[in-house]
N, C-alpha and C positions, 0 to 999 in steps of 0.2 A: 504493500500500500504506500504510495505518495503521499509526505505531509507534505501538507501545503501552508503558506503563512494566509492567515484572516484577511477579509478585505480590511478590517479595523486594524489589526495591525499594520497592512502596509500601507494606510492612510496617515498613522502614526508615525512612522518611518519617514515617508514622503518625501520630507525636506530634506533628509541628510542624503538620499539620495541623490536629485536637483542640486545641493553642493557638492555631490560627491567627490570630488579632488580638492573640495575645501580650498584653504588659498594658495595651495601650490597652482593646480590644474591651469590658473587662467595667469600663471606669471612665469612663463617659459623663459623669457626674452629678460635676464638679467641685468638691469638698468634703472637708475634712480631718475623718477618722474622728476623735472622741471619745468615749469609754465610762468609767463609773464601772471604776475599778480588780476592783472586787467584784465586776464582772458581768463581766467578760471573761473568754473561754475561750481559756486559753492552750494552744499547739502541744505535741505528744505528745515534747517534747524534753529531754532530762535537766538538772539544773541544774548550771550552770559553775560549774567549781572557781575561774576567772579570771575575767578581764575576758573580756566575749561583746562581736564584729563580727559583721554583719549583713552581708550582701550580697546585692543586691538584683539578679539580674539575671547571665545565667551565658554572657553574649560573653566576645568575647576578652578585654575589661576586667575582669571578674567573674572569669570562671576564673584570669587571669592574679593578680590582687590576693590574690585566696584561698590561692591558692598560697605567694606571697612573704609573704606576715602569717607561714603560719604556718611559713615558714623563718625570718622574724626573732622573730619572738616564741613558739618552741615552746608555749607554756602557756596562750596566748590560746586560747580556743574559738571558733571561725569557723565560721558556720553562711553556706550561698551559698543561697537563697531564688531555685527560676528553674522557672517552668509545664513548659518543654519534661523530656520524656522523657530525649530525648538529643540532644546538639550537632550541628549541620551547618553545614556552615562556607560564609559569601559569599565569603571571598579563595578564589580557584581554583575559583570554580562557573562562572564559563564556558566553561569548559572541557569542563564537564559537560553544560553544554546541548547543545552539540555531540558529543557521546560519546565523546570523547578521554579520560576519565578514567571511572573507575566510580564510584559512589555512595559506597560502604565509603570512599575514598578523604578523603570531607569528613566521614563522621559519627562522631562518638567517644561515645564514654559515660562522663557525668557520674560514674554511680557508681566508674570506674575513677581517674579525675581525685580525686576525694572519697577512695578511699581511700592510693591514692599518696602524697597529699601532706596524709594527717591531717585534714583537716576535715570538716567533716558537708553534705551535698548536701539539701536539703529544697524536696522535690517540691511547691511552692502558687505562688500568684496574689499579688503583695503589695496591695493595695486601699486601702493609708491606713497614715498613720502620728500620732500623740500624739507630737510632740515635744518638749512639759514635761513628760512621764511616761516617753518615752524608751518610747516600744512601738510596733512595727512591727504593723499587721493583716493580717494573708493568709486567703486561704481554706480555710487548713486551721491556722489557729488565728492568736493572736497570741503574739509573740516581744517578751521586754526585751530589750535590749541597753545597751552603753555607747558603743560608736561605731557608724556606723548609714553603707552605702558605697550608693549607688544607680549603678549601671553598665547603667543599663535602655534607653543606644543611642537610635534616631530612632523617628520616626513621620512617616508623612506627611502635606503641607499642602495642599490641592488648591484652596483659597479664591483662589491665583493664577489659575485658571482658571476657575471656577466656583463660584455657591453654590447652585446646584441639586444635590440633596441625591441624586433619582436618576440624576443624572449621573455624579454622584462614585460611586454605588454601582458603577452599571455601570463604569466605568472600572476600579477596583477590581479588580472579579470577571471583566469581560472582558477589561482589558487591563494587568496588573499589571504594576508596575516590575522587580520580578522584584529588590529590593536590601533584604529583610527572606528569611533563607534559610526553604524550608521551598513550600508550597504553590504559591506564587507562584513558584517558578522551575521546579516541576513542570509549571503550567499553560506558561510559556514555552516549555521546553523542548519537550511537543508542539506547538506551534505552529510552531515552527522545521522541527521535524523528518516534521511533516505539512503542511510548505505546499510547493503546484502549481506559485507561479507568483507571478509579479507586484510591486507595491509595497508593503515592509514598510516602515515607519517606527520609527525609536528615537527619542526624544528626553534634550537634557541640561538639568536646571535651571540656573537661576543660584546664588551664593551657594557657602554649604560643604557641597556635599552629600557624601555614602557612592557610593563613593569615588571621589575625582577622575579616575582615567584611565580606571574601569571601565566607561565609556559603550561611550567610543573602542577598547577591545579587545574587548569583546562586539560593537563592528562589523566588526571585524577577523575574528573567531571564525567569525561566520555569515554573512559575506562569503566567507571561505576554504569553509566547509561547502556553502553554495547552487553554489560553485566549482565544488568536487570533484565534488557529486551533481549535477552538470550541470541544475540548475535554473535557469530562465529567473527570473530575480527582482534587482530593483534595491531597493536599502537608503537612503531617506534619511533621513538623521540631521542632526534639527534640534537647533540648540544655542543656547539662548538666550544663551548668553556671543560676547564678539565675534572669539574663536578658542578653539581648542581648550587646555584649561585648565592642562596638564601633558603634557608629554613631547610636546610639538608637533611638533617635527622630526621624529620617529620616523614619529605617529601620522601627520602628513602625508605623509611619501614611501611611506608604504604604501598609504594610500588610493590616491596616485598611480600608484604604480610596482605593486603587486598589482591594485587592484581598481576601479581604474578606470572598468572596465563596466558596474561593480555598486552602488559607492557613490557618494553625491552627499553632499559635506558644505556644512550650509547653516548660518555662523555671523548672529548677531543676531537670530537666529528667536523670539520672544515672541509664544506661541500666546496668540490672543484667542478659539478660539471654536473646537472640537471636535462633529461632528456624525455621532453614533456610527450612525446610522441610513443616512444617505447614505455614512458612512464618507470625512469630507473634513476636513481641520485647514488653519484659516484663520491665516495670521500676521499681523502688522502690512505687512509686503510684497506676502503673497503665499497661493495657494489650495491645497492639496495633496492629491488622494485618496490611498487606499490600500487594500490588500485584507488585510491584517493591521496591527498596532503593537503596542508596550510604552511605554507612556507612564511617561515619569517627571516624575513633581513636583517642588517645594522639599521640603526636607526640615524639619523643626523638631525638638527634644526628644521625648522620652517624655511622653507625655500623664498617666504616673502625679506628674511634680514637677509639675504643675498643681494634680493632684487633692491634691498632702500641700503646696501653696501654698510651694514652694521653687524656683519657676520664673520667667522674666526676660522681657521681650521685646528681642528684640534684630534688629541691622538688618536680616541677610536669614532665618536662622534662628528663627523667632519661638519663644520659652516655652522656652528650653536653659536650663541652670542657673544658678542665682543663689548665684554663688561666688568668693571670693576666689582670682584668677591663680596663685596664689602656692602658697597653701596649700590650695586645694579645697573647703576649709571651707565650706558653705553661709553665708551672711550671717547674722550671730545664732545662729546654733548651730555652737559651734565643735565637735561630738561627729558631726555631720552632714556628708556628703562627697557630690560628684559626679565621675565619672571616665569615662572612653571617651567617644563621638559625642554625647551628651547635652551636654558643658561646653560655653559657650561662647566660649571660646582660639580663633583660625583654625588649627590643627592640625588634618592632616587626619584625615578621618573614613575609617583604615583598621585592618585588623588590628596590625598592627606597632606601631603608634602608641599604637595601644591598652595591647599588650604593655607599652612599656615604660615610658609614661606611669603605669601601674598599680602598676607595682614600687615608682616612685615615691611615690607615694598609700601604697602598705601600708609603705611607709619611713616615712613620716609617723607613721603610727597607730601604729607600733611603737615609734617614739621615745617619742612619749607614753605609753604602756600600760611602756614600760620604764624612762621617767626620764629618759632619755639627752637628752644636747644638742638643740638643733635643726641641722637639716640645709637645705644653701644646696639652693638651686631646680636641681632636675635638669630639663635640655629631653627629650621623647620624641623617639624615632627614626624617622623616617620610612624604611622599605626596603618601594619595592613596583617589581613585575618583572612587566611586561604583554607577554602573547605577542601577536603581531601577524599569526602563520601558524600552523596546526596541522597542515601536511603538505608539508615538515616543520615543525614547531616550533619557531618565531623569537621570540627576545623582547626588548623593551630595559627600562631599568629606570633608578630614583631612589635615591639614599639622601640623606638630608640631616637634620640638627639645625635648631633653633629659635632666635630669638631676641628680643626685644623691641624696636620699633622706636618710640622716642618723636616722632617726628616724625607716623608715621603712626597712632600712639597704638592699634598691633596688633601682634601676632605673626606672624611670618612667617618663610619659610627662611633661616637662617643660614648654613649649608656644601652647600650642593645639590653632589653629584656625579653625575651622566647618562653615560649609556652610551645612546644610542640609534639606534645603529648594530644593525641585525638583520640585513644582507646577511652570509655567508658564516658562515666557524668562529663571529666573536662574538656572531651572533644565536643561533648554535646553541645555544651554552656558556653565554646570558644565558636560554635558556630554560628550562636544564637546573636551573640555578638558583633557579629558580621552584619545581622540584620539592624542590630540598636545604633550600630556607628554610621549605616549609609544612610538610613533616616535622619540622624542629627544633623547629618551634614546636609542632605536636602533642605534641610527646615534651616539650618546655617545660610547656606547659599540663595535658597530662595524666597522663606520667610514661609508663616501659616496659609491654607488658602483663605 
């Protein structure tokens, strides 16, 4: 039998589809927009009484920053600048894939977040930005501003495995990583849930990709799901890292002790050569077919701080933001900011992190737009809670702060506390908790209905 997705649900969907390359798609042509002040067509937006923030980009970074500006600076006018309709959420979508959760449960709406907490939601594309004129382009007009927030997240880099151009298409469209939310975990999710049989493949980049445990519990996810529906199918999950990258213990005695039958984890895996026709991924070891996959890439920056030339290369993330640690500041433009999966801090690249990193950020720009001191460097919070069974619903989980490590001349975990224990009451109680922390944060980010 075909499942099929609801017409309700893919009317919910809709929009992320319609942006579906989001703001890489429509900004090929890397170049920073310039226009005679006189010729520009500026956005249908009223003029600030204050100081005007910009935010570029409406993840958890974006929504979360938007928010906190305008609890510290009530007068500040904040306009958030984001293509999608309406939000859906990647923490807690594998969940989804598997049908353990409904759709409604990840997507919010922008305009209820906009009016909640006072600032203005504006529906466009950003395409460039004039940073000695201080004007953001979108396609639905241009915007001044006086501080300018880009939280516009990752993009994928597929030049690790290919520069064949219809390679990467089809990979793309046939076998999406399924960690930008919206069309891509639509198409996963039937695949998962209309396959027969056989060998699926996941893979993990190296590097700091979105988000570290989310490989290993989407194996967990559809490992339990192939379980339950008594499908004949083995999962291997190649991991180009030389073990599993976070919550190891966990994610290992589950593999072992759940799913043993079904998963094969295969670390130091560095795919040289994918052959979507025969359907076979070659390693530096070893030869692998398959009868379905989700290939995931490295990940890099938003292709848009390319295009407004505020982008870095960096060792495994290439083109993230070009930003002082400290202050966020772009380099040179101290009215200029980067925040969420785009910087490049080894922070990881998850919801939470994002959160509270962002507070941080709109602290910043509030100080200044009010005068007030400067403020010492707040670390983001790392809490993320990966289920490892969905029937019942086991989970373990992280929290941990930041710190700088001059030796290793990075960032890294400062207070890590684990719970990765899921046998019994605490796996239970550690899943349930999954459920209490992405509600909070809804109600954080968007406010009551």
């Amino acid at each position: 039998m075909v499942v099929k997705m609801t017409r309700r649900d893919a009317m919910k969907i809709s929009a992320t589809l319609v942006a579906g390359t989001g703001l890489s798609g429509c900004l090929a042509e890397p170049k920073v927009e310039t226009k005679s002040i006189e010729t520009v067509e500026f956005a249908p937006l009223p003029k600030p009484k204050a100081k005007r923030v910009v935010v570029v980009g409406g993840g958890w970074s974006g929504l979360s920053l938007a928010k906190e500006l305008k609890l510290l600076s009530p007068t500040t006018d904040v306009v958030l600048v984001e293509p999608r309709f309406e939000f859906v959420s990647c923490p807690m979508s594998n969940l989804w894939l598997v049908g353990n959760i409904e759709l409604e449960f990840l997507t919010h709406d922008y305009l209820q977040g906009a009016r909640n907490h006072n600032y203005t939601y504006f529906n466009a594309t950003a395409t460039g930005v004039d940073k000695d004129k201080s004007i953001l382009f979108t396609t639905n007009g241009a915007i001044k501003y006086d501080h300018l927030v880009f939280a516009t997240g990752i993009d994928y880099d597929y030049s690790f495995w290919t520069d064949d151009v219809e390679l990467e298409r089809r990979l793309r469209q046939e076998y999406p990583p399924a960690f930008k939310p919206g069309s891509e975990h639509i198409t996963l999710r039937n695949k998962i849930q209309n396959f027969k049989g056989g060998t699926f493949i996941f893979t993990v980049p190296a590097g700091n990709y979105r988000c570290l445990p989310a490989p290993y519990e989407r194996t967990c996810m559809v490992a339990d799901y192939f379980k339950q529906k008594g499908i004949d199918a083995k999962i291997i999950l190649l991991d180009e890292n030389n073990d599993i990258t976070i919550k190891e213990e966990g994610f290992h005695s589950a593999f072992k002790d759940l799913y043993k039958d079904i998963v094969t984890y295969i670390p130091n895996s560095k795919i040289e050569n994918i052959d979507l026709d025969k359907k076979i991924v070659e390693t530096e070891f070893d030869e692998f077919s398959f009868d379905d996959a989700s290939f995931y890439p490295h990940v890099r920056g938003s292709k848009i701080l390319e295009v407004c030339g505020i982008a870095k290369n960096t060792p495994y993330n290439r083109l993230e933001g070009d930003i002082d640690p400290v202050t966020y500041e772009v380099n040179g433009y101290s009215n200029i900011y980067i925040s969420g999966d785009a910087r490049p801090m080894g922070f990881s690249k998850s919801g939470n992190t994002s959160n509270t990193e962002a507070k941080y950020v709109a602290n910043l720009i509030a100080t200044k737009i009010e005068n007030k001191p400067n403020i010492k460097w707040q670390s983001p919070v790392t809490v993320c809670i990966s289920l490892v069974a969905i029937k019942p619903e086991r989970g373990i989980f992280i929290h941990s702060e930041y710190a700088y490590y001059k030796d290793k001349k990075a960032f890294g975990f400062a207070t890590p506390v684990t719970n990765e224990v899921w046998q019994g009451k605490m796996g239970l109680d550690n899943a349930q908790y999954a459920y209490d922390w992405a509600n909070s944060m809804y109600v954080d980010m968007f406010g009551n209905v």
